[in-house]
LUMNU-542715 format. One line per 2 residues: number of its first residue (from 0); their letters; for each residue x, y negated, z of N, C-alpha, C, O. Coordinates in nm, 2 decimals. Example, Ala and Ser with C-alpha at 12.3 -4.5 7.8 and 13.67 -1.06 7.14 Angstrom:
2
0> as> 1.32:0.57:0.78:1.23:0.45:0.78:1.32:0.33:0.78:1.42:0.33:0.85 ~ 1.28:0.22:0.71:1.37:0.11:0.71:1.29:0.00:0.79:1.34:-0.11:0.80
***
This chain:
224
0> xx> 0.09:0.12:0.00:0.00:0.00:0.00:0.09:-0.12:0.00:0.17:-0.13:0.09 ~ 0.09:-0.24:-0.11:0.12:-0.33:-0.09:0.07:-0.37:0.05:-0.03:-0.35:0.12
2> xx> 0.22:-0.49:0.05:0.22:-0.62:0.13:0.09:-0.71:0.13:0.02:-0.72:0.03 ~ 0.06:-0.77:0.25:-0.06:-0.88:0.26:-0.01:-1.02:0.27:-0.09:-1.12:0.30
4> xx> 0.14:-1.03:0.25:0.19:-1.14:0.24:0.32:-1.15:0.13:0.35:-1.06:0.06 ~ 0.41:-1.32:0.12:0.47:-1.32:0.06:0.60:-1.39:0.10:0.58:-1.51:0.13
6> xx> 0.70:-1.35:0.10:0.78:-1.44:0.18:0.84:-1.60:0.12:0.88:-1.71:0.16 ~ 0.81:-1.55:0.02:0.78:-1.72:-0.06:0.71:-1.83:0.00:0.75:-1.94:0.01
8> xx> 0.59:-1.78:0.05:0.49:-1.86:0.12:0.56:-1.96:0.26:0.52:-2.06:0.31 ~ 0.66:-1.88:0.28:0.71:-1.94:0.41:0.78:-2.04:0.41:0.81:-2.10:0.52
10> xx> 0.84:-2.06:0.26:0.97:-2.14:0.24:0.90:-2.27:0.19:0.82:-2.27:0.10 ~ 0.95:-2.39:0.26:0.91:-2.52:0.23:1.00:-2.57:0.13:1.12:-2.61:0.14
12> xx> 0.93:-2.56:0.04:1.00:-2.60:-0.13:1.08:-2.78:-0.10:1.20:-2.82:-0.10 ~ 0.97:-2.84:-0.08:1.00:-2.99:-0.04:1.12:-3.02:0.04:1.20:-3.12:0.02
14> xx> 1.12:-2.91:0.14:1.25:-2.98:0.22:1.39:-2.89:0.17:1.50:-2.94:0.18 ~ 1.37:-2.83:0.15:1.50:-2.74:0.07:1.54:-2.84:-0.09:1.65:-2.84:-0.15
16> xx> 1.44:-2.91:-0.13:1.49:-3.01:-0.25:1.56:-3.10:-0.18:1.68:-3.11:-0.20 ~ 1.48:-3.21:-0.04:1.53:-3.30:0.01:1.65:-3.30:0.07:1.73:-3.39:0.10
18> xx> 1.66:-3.17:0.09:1.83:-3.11:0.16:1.97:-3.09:0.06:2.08:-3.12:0.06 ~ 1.88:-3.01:-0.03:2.01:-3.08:-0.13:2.02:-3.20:-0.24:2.12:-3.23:-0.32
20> xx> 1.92:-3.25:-0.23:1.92:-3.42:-0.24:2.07:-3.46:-0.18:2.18:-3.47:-0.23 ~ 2.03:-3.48:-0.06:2.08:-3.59:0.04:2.25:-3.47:0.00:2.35:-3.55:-0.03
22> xx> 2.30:-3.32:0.01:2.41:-3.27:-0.03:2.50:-3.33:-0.12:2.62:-3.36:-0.12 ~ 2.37:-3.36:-0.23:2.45:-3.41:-0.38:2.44:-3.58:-0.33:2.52:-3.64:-0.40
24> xx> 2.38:-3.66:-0.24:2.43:-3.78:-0.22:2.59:-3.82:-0.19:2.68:-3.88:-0.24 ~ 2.56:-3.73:-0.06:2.67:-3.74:0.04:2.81:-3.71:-0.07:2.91:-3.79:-0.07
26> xx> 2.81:-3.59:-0.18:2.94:-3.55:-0.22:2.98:-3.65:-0.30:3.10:-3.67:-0.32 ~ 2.86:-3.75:-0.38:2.93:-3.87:-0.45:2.95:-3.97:-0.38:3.03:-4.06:-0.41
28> xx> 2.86:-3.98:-0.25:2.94:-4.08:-0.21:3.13:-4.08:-0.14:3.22:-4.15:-0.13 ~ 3.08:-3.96:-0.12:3.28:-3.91:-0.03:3.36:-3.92:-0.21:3.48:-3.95:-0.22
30> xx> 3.32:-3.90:-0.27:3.44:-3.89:-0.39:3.44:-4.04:-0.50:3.52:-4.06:-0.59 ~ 3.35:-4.11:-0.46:3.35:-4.25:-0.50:3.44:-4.38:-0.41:3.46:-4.49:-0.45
32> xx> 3.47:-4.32:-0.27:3.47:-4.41:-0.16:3.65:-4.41:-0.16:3.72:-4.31:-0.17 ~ 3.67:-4.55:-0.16:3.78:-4.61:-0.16:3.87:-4.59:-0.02:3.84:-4.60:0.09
34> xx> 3.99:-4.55:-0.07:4.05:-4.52:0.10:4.05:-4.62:0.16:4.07:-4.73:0.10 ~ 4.04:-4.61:0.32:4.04:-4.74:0.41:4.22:-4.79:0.41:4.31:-4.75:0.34
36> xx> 4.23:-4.89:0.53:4.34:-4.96:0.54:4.44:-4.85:0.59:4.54:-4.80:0.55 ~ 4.36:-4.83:0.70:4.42:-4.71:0.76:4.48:-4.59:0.72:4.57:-4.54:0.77
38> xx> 4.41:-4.55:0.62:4.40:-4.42:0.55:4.54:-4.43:0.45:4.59:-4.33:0.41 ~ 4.59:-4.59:0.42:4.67:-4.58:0.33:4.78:-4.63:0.38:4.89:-4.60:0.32
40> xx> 4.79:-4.70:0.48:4.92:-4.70:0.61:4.96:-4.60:0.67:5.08:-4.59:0.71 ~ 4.84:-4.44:0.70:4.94:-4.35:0.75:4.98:-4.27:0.59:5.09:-4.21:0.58
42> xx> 4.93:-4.29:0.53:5.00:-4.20:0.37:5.09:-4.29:0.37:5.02:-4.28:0.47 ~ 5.17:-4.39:0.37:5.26:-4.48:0.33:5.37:-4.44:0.48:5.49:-4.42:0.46
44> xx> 5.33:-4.43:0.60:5.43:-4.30:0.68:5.44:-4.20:0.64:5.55:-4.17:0.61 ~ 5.37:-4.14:0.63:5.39:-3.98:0.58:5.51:-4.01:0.47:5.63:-3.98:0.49
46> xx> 5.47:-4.08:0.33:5.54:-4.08:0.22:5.70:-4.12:0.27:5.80:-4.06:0.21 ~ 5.72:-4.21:0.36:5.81:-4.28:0.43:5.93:-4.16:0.54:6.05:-4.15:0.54
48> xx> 5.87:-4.12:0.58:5.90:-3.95:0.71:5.94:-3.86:0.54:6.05:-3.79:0.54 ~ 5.86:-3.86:0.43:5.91:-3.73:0.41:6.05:-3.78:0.31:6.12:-3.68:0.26
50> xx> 6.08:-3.90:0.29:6.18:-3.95:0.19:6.30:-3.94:0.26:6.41:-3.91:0.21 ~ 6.29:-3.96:0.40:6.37:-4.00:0.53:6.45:-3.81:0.51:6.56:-3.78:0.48
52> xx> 6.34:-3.74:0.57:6.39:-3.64:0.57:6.44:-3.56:0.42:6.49:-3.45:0.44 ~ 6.45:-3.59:0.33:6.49:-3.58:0.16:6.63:-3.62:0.20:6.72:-3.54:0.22
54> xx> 6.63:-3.79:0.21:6.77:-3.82:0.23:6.88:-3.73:0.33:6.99:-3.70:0.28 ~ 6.83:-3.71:0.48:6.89:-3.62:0.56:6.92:-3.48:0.48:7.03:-3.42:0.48
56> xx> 6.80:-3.44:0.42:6.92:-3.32:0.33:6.95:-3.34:0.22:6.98:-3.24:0.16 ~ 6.96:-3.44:0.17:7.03:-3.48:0.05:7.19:-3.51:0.17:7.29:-3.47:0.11
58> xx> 7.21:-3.56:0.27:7.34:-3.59:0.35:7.39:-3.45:0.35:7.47:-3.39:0.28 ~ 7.29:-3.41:0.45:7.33:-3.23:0.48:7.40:-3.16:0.41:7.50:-3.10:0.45
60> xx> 7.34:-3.13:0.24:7.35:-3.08:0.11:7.57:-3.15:0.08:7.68:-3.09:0.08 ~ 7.55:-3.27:0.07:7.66:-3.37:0.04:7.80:-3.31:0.14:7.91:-3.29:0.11
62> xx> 7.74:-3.31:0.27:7.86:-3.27:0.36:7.91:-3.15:0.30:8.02:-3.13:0.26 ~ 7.78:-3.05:0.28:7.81:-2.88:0.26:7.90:-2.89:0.18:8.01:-2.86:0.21
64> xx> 7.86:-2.94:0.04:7.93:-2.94:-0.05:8.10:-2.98:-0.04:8.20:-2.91:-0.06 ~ 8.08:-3.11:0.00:8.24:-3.16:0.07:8.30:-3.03:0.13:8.40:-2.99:0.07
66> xx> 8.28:-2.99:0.19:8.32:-2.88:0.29:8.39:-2.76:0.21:8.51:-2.73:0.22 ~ 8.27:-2.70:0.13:8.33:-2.64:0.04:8.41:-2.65:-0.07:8.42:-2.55:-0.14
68> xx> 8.48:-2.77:-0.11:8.51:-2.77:-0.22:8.66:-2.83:-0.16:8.76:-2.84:-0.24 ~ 8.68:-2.85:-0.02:8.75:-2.83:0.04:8.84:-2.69:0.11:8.95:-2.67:0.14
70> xx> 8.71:-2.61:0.11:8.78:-2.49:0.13:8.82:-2.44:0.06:8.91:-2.36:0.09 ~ 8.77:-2.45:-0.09:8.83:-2.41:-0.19:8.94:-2.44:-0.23:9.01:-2.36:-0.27
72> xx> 8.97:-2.56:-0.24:9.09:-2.60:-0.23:9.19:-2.58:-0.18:9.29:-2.58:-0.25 ~ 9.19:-2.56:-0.02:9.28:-2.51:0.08:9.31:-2.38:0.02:9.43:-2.34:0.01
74> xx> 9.19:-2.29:-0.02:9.23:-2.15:-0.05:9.31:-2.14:-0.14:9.40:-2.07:-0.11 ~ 9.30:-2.22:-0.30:9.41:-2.22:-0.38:9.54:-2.27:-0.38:9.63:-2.25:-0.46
76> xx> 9.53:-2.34:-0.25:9.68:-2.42:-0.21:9.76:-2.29:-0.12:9.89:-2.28:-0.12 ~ 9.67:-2.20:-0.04:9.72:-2.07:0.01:9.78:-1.97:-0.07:9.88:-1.91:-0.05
78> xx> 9.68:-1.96:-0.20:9.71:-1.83:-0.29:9.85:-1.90:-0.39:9.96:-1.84:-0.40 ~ 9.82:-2.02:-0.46:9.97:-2.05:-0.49:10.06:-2.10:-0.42:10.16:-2.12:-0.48
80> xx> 10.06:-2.12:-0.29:10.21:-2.14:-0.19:10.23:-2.02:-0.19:10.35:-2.00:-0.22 ~ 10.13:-1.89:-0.14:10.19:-1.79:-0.07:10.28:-1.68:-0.22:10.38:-1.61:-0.21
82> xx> 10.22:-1.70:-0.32:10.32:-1.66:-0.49:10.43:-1.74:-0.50:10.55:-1.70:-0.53 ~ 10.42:-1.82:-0.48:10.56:-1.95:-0.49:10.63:-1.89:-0.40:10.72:-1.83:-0.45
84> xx> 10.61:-1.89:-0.24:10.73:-1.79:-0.17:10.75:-1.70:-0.18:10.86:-1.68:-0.14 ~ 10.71:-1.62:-0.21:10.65:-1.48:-0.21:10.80:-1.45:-0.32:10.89:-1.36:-0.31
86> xx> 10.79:-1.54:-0.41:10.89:-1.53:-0.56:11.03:-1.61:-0.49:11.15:-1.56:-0.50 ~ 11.00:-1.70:-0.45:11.16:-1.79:-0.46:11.24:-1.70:-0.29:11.35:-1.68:-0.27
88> xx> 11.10:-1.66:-0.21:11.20:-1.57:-0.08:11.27:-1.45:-0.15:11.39:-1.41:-0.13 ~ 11.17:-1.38:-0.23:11.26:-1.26:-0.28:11.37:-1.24:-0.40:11.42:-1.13:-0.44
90> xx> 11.39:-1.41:-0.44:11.44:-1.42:-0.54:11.61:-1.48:-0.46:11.72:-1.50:-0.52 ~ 11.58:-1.49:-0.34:11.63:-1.61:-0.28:11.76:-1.51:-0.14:11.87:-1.53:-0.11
92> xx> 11.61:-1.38:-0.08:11.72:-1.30:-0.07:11.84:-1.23:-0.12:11.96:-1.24:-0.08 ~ 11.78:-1.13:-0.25:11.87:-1.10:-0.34:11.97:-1.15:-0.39:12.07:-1.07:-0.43
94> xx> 11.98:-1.30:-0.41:12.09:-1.36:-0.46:12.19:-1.41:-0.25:12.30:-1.46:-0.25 ~ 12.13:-1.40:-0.15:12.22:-1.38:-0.03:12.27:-1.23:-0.03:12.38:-1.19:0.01
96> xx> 12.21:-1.18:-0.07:12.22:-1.07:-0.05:12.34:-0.97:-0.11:12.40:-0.87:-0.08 ~ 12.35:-1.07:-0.24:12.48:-1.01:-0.32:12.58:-1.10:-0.26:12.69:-1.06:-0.21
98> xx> 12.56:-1.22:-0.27:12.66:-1.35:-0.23:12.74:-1.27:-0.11:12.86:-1.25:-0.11 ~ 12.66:-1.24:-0.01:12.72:-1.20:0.14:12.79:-1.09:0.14:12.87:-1.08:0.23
100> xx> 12.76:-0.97:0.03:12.83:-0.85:-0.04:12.98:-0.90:-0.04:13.08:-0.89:0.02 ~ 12.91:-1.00:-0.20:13.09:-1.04:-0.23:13.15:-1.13:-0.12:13.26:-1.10:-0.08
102> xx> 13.10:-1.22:-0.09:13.15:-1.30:0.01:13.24:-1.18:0.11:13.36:-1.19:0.11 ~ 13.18:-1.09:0.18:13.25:-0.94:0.30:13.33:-0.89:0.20:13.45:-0.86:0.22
104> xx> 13.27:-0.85:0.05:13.43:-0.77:-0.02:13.57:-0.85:-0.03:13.68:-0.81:-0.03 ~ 13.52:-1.02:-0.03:13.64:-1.09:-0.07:13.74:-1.14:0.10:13.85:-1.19:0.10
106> xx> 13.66:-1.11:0.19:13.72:-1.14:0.30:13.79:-1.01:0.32:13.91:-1.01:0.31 ~ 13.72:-0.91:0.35:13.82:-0.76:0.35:13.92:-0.77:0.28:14.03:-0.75:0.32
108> xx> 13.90:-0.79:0.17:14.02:-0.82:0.10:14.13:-0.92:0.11:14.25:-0.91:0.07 ~ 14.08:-1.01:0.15:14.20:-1.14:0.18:14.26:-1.10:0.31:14.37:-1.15:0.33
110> xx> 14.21:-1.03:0.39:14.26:-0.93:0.56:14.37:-0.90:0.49:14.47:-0.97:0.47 ~ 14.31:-0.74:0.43:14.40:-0.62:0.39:14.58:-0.76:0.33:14.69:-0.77:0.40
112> xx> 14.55:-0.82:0.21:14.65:-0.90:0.17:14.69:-0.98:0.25:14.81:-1.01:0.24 ~ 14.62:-1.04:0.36:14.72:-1.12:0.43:14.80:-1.04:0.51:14.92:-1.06:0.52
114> xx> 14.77:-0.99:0.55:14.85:-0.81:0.61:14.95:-0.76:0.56:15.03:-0.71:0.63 ~ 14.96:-0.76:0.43:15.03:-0.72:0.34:15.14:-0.84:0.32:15.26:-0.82:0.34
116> xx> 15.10:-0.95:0.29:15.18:-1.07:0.31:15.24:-1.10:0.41:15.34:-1.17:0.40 ~ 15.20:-1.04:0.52:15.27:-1.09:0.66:15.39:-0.95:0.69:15.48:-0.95:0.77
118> xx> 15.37:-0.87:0.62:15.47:-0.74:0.65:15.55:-0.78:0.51:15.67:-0.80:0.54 ~ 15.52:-0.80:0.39:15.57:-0.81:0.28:15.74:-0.95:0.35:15.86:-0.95:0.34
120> xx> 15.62:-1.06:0.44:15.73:-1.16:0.43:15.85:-1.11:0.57:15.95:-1.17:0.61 ~ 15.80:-1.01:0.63:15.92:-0.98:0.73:15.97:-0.90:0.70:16.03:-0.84:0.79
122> xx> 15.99:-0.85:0.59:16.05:-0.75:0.53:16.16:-0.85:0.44:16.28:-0.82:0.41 ~ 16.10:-0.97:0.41:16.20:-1.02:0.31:16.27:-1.13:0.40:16.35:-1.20:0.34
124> xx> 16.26:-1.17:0.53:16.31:-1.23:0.64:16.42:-1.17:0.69:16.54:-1.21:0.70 ~ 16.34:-1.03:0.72:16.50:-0.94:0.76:16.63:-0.91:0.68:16.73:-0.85:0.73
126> xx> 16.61:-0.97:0.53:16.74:-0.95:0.46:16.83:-1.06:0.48:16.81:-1.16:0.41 ~ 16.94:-1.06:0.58:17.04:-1.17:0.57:17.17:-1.11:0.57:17.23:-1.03:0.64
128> xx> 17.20:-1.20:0.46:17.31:-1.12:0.39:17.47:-1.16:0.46:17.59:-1.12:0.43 ~ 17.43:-1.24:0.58:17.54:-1.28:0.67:17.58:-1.17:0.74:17.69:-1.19:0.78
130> xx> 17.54:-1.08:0.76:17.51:-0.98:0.84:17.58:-0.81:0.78:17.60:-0.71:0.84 ~ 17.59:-0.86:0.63:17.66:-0.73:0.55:17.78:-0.69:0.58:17.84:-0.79:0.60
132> xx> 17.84:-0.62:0.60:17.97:-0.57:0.58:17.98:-0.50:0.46:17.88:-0.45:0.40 ~ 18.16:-0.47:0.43:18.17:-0.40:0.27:18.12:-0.25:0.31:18.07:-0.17:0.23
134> xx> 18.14:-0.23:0.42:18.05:-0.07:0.37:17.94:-0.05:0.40:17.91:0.07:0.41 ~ 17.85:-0.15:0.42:17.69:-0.16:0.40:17.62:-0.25:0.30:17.51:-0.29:0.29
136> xx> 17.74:-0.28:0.21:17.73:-0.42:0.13:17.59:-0.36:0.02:17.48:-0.42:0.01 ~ 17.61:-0.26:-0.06:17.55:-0.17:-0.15:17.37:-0.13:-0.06:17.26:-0.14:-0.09
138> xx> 17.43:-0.09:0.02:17.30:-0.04:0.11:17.19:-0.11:0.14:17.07:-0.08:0.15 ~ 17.26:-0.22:0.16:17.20:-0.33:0.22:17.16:-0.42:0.13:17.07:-0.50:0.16
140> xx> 17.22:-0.43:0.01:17.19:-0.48:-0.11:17.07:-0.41:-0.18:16.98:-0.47:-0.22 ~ 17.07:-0.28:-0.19:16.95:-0.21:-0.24:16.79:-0.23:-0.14:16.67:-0.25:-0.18
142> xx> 16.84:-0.21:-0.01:16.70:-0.24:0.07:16.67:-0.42:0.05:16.55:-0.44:0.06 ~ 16.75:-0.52:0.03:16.72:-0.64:0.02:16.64:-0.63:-0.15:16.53:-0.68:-0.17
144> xx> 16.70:-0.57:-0.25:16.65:-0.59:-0.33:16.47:-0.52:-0.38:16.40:-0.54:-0.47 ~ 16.47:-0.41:-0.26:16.36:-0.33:-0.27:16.28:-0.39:-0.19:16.16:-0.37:-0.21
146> xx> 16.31:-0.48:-0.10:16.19:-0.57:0.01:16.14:-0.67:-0.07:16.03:-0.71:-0.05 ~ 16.25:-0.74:-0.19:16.19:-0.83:-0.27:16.13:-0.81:-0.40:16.06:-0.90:-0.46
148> xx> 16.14:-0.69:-0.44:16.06:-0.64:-0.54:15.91:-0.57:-0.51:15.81:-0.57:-0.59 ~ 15.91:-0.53:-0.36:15.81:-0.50:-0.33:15.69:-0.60:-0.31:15.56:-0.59:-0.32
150> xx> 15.80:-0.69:-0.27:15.72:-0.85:-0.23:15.65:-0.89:-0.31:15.54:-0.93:-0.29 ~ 15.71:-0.90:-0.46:15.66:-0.98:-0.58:15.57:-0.83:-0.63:15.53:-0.84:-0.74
152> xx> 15.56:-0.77:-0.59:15.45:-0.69:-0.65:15.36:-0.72:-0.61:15.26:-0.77:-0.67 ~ 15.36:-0.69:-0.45:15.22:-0.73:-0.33:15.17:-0.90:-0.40:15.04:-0.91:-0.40
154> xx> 15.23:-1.00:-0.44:15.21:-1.08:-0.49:15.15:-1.09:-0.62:15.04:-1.14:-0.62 ~ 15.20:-1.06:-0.71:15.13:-1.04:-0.84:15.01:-1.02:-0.84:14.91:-1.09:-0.86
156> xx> 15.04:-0.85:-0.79:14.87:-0.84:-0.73:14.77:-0.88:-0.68:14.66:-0.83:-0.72 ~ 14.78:-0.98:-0.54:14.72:-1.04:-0.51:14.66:-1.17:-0.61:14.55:-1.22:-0.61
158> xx> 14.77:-1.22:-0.68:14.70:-1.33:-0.76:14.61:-1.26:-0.87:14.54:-1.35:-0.91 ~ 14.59:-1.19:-0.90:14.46:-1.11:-1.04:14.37:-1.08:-0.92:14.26:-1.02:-0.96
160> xx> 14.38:-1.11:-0.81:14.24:-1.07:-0.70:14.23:-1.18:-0.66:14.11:-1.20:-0.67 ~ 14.26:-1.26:-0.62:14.26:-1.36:-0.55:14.32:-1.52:-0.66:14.42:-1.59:-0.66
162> xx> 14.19:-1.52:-0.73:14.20:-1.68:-0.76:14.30:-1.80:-0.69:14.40:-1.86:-0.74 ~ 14.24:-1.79:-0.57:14.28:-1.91:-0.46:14.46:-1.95:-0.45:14.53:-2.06:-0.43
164> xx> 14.49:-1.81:-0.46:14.65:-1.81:-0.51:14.73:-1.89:-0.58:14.84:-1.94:-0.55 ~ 14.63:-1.91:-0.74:14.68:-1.98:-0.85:14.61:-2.10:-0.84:14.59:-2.17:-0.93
166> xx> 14.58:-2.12:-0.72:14.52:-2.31:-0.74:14.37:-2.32:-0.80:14.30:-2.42:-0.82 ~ 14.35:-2.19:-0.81:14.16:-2.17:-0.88:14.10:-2.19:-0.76:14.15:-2.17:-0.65
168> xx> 13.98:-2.24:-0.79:13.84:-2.25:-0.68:13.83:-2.08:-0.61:13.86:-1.99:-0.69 ~ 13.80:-2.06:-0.51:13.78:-1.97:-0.46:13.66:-1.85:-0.53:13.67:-1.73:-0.56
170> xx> 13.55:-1.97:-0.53:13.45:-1.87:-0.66:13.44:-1.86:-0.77:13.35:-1.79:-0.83 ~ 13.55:-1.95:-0.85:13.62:-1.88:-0.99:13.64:-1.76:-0.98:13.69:-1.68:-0.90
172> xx> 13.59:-1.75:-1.09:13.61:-1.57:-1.14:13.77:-1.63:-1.27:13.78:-1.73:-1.34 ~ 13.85:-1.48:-1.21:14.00:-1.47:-1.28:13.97:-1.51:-1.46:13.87:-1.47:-1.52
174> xx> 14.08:-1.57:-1.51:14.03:-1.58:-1.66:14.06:-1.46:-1.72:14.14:-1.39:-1.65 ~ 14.01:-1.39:-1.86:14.00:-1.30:-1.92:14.12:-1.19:-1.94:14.12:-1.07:-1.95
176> xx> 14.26:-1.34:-1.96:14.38:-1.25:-1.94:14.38:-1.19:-1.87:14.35:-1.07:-1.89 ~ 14.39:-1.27:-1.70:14.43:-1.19:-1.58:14.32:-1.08:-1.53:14.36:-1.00:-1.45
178> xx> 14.20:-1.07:-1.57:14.11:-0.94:-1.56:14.18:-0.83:-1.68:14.19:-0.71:-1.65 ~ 14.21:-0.86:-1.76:14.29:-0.76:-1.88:14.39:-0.71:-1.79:14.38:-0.58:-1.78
180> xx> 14.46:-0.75:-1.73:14.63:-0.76:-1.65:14.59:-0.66:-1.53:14.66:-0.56:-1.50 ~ 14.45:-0.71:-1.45:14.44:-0.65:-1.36:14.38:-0.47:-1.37:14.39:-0.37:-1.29
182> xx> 14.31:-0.49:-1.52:14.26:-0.40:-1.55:14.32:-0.33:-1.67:14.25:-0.31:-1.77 ~ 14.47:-0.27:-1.67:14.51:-0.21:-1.77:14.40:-0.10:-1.90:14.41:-0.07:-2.01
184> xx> 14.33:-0.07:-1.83:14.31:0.06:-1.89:14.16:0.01:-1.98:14.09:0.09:-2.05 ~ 14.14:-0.14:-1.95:14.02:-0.21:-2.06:14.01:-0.13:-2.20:14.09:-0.05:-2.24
186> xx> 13.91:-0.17:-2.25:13.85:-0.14:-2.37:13.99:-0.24:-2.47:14.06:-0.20:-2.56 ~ 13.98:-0.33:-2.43:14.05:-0.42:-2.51:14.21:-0.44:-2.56:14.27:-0.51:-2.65
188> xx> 14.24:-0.34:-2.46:14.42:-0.32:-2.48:14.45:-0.18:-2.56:14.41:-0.07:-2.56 ~ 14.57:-0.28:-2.67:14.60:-0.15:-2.73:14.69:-0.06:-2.64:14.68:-0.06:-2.51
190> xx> 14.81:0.06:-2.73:14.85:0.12:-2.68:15.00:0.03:-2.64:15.07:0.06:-2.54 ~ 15.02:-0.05:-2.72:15.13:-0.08:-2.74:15.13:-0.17:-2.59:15.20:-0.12:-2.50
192> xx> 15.06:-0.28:-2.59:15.00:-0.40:-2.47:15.02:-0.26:-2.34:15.10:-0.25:-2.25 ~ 14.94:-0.19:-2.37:14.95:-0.05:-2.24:15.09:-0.04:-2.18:15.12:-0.05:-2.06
194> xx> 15.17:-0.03:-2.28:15.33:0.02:-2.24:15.42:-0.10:-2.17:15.50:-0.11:-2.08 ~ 15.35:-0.20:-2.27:15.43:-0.32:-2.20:15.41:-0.37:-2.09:15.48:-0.45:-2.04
196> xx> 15.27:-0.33:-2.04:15.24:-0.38:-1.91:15.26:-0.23:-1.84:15.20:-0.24:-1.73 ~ 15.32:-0.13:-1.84:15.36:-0.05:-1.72:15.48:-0.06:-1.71:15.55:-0.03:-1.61
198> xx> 15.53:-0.12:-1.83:15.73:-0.15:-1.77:15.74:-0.24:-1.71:15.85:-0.26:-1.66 ~ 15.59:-0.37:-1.72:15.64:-0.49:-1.62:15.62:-0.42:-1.49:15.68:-0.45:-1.39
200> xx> 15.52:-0.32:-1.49:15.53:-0.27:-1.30:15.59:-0.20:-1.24:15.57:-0.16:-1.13 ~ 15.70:-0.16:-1.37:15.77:-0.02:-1.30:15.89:-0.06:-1.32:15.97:0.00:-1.25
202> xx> 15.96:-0.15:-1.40:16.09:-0.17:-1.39:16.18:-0.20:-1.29:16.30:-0.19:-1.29 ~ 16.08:-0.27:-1.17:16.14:-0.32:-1.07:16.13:-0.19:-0.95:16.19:-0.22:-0.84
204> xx> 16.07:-0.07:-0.95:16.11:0.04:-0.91:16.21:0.09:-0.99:16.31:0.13:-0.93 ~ 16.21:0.09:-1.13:16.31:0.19:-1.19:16.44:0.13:-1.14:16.50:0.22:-1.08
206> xx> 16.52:0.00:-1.14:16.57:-0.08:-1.13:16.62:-0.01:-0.96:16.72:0.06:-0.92 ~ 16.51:-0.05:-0.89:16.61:0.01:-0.72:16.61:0.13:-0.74:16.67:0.16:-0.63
208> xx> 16.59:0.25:-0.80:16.62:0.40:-0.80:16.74:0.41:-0.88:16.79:0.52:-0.87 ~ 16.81:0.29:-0.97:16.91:0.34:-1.00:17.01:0.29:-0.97:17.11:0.34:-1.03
210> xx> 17.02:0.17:-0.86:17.07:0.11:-0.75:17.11:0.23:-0.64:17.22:0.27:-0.60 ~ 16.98:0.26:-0.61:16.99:0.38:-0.53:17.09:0.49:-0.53:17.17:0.52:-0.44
212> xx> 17.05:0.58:-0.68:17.15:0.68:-0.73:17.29:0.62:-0.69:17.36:0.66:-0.60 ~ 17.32:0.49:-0.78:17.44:0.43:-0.78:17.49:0.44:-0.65:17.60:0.50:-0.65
214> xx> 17.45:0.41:-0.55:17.47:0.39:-0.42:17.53:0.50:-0.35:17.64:0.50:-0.29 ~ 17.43:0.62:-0.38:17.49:0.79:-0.35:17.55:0.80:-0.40:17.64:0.81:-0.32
216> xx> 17.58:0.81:-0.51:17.74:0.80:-0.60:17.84:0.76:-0.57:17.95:0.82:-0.59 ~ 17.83:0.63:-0.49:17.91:0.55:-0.49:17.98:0.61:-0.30:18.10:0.60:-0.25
218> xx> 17.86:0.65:-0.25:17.98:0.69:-0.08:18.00:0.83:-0.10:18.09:0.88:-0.03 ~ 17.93:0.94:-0.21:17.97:1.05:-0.19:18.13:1.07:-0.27:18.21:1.17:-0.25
220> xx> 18.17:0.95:-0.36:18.27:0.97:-0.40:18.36:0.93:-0.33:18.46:1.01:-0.32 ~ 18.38:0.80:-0.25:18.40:0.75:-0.12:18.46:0.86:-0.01:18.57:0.85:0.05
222> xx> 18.37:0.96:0.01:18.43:1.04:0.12:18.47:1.13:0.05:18.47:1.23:0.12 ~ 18.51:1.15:-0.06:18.60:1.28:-0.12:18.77:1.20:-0.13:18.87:1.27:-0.17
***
């Protein structure tokens, strides 16, 4: 069985128009209505606060940047100082490193020779020929002449090692001759240069050996 009523009936048409009447007044009037004084002094703070805080990180933003472009900086000044030493220390020891080599070979050596120099020169001290008599005259003549042959040998040789000798700088290196001289057995010497430089170093031995002989000769005939 149908309804005996309608719910339509209940609804007052009239005031449901006048209601949204007065809806659609109100929304044109709020969107026609001019902002007040007020309304446009606090938007003109607002606008004001938020430029304020823009600038603050526009500063904030400015320092960062500074900061970093500083650190960057620093960093590249790290990575090329620390290659720059890194190269001239290890470039820097190696060259002490040999210097102090030769520097200790050349003092050992100037030891050993001054040693040699200081026995060489009391050897040639002790020859005084005031002191000869005729039957040690020969004898004494061969050890005088063997203390000074030995002498100028120890010398010789020292000058092909020792620059400083001939008036050269200390860290001159010998000239080409005297490394030839010192170094017989070079690529650069013939046979002949060969021969002539072992009779300059042996004649002054051969020379006291036949002094010597002479000498034996000379007392064994003596006591016959």
């Amino acid at each position: 069985m149908s309804s005996d009523f309608d719910p339509a009936d209940f609804v007052d048409n009239d005031f449901q128009a006048r209601k949204a009447a007065a809806a659609a007044s109100a929304s044109s009037a709020g969107s026609v209505r001019a902002p007040s004084r007020e309304e446009v002094d606090s938007k003109v703070v607002e606008a004001q606060q938020r430029l304020a805080e823009l600038k603050r990180a526009q500063e904030e933003l400015e320092r960062e940047r500074a900061s970093l472009e500083e650190t960057r900086r620093r960093r590249m000044e790290f990575q090329t100082g620390r290659e720059e030493m890194l190269q001239n220390l290890t470039r820097g020891i190696g060259l002490l490193e040999e210097a102090e080599f030769t520097a200790r070979r050349d003092a050992e050596q100037m030891t050993k020779t001054l040693a040699d120099f200081h026995h060489a020169l009391t050897k040639v001290q002790a020859t005084n020929e005031e002191s000869w008599t005729k039957d040690n005259f020969n004898i004494e003549l061969t050890r005088a002449l063997t203390a000074i042959e030995n002498a100028r040998m120890e010398w010789n040789t020292a000058r092909l090692k020792l620059p400083v000798l001939s008036g050269q700088p200390a860290n001159q290196e010998p000239s080409a001759s005297k490394l030839a001289m010192g170094s017989p057995l070079a690529g650069g010497q013939d046979f002949l240069q060969l021969c002539k430089l072992g009779l300059a170093f042996t004649w002054p031995l051969a020379l006291v050996l036949l002094l010597g002989f002479g000498v034996l000769v000379f007392v064994m005939t003596s006591n016959r």
